[in-house]
N, C-alpha and C positions, 0 to 999 in steps of 0.2 A: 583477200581476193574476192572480186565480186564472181558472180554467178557466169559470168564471158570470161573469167581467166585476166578479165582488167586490173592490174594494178592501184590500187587506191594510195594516193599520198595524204601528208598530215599539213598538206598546204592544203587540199582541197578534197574534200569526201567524194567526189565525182570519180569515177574511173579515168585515167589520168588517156586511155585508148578512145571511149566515147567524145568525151571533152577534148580528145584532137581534133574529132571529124565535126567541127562548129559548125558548118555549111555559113558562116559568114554571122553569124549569131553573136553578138555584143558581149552578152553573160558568160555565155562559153568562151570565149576569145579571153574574155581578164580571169577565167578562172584557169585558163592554160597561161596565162601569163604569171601567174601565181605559182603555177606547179613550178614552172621552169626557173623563176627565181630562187623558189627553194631549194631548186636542184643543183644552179649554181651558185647559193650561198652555200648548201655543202662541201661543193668539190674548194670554194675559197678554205674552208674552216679546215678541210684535210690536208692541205693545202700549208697551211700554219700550222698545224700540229704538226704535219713533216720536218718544215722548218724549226720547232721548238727544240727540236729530241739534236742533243749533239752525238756526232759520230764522229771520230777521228780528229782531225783537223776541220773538220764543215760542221754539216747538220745532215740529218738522214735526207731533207729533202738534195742537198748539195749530188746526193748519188742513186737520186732516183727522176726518173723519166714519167708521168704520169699523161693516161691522153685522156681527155673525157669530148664525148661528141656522144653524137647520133648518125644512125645508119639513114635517117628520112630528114630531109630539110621542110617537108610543108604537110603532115599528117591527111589534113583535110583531103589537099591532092594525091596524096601519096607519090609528092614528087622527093627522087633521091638526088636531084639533081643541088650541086653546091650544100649538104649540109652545114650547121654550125661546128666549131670545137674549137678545144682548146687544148695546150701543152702545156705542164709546169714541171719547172726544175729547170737546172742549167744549160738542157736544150731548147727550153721552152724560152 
């Protein structure tokens, strides 16, 4: 944790809170696009490893619902309006 309670990721040493608020900034902007890659190359990887594990007749992912999103669609704005996400599993 940095010293603001920001989260740091291992995409990006930058506090993941600061590096939202780019104010239109090039280096800040690919290094939030960095973060967010990594974030959803994990939810992909949990994602498969759901899928790996058999359970019953499926796989654990077959019986589970997963949601990943965000509560802000545009940090810098702090607009909530239309964030991204995603659903995986058999509803998804």
């Amino acid at each position: 944790m940095a010293a603001t309670g920001a989260i740091r990721s291992p995409a990006c040493q930058n506090g993941h809170h600061d590096t939202s608020h780019h104010g239109g900034n090039a280096e800040k902007k690919a290094k939030l696009a960095k973060i967010n890659r990594f974030h959803t190359t994990q939810f992909a990887y949990f994602l498969e490893r759901l899928k790996s594990v058999r359970e019953g007749e499926g796989t654990l992912l077959d019986n589970c619902m997963i949601v990943y999103g965000s509560a802000i669609a545009d940090g810098n704005a702090h607009s909530h309006y239309d964030p991204a996400g995603a659903v995986g599993g058999p509803r998804g």
